[in-house]
C-alpha positions as CSV (number, residue, x, y, z in Angstrom):
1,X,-111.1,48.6,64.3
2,X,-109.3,50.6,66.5
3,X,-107.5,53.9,65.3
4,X,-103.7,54.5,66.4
5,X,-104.0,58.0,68.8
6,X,-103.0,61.4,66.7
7,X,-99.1,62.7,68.7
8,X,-99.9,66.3,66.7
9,X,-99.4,69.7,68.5
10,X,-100.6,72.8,67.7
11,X,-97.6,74.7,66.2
12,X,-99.0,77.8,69.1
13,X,-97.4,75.4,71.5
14,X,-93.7,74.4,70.0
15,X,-90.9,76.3,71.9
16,X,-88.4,78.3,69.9
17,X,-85.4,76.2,68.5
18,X,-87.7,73.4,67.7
19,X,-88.7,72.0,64.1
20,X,-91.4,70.3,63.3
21,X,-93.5,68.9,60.1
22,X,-97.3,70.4,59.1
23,X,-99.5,67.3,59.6
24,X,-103.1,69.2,59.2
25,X,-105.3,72.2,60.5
26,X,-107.4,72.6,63.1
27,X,-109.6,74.4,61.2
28,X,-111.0,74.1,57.0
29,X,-112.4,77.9,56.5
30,X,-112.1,78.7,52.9
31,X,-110.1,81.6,54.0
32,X,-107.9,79.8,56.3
33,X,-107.2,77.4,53.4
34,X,-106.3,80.5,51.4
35,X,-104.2,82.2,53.5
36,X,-102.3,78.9,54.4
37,X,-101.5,78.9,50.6
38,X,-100.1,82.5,50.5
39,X,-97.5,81.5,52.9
40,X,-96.6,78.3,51.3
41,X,-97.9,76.6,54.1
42,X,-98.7,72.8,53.2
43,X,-99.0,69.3,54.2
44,X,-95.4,68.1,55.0
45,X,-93.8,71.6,54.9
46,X,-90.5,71.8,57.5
47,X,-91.0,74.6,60.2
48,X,-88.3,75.5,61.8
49,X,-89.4,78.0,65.1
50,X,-86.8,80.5,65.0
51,X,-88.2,83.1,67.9
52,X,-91.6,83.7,69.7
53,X,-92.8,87.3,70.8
54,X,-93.6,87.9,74.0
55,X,-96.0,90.2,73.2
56,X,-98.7,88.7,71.2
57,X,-97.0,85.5,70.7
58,X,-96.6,85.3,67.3
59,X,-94.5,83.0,66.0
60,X,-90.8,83.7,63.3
61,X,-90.5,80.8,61.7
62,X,-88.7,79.2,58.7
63,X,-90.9,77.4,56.5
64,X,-88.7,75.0,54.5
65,X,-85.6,76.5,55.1
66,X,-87.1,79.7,53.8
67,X,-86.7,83.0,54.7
68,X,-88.4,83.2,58.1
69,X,-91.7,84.8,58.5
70,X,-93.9,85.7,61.5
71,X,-97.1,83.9,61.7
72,X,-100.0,85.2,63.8
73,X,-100.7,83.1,67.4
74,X,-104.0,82.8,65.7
75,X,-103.0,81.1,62.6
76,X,-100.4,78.9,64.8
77,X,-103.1,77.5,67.1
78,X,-105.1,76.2,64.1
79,X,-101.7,74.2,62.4
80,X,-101.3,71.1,63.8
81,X,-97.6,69.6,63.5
82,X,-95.8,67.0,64.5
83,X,-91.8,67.6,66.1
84,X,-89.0,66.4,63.9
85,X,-86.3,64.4,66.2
């Protein structure tokens, strides 16, 4: 058969303002994993990209209408995420 094309993006590349849904990782390190949970960051979570900094562009975002947190450009470019209309 022949597999419908993945439209995921890595969250590293979603512009501030935008929201978009968790759809899988880029990378499956046990630690990854583990550190994904301690930000209650799972399958079908809501991001909502509230600011990026220039600096080290690390990422302020809203995870289900959470409080925001910043999220490392390192983490961000192994979530893969789909934008929300």
């Amino acid at each position: 058969g022949i597999l419908p094309e993945l439209a995921y993006s890595h969250l590293s590349d979603i512009k501030a303002g935008k929201t978009c849904k968790l759809m899988g990782v880029a990378q499956d390190s046990a630690v990854f994993l583990q550190l994904l949970t301690k930000l209650n960051l799972s399958l079908g979570a809501k991001l909502a990209i509230q600011e990026i900094n220039e600096f080290d562009r690390s990422i302020f975002v809203s995870i289900n209408d959470a409080s925001p947190i910043f999220i490392s450009h390192e983490v961000a470019k192994n979530i893969l995420v789909k934008i929300l209309a």
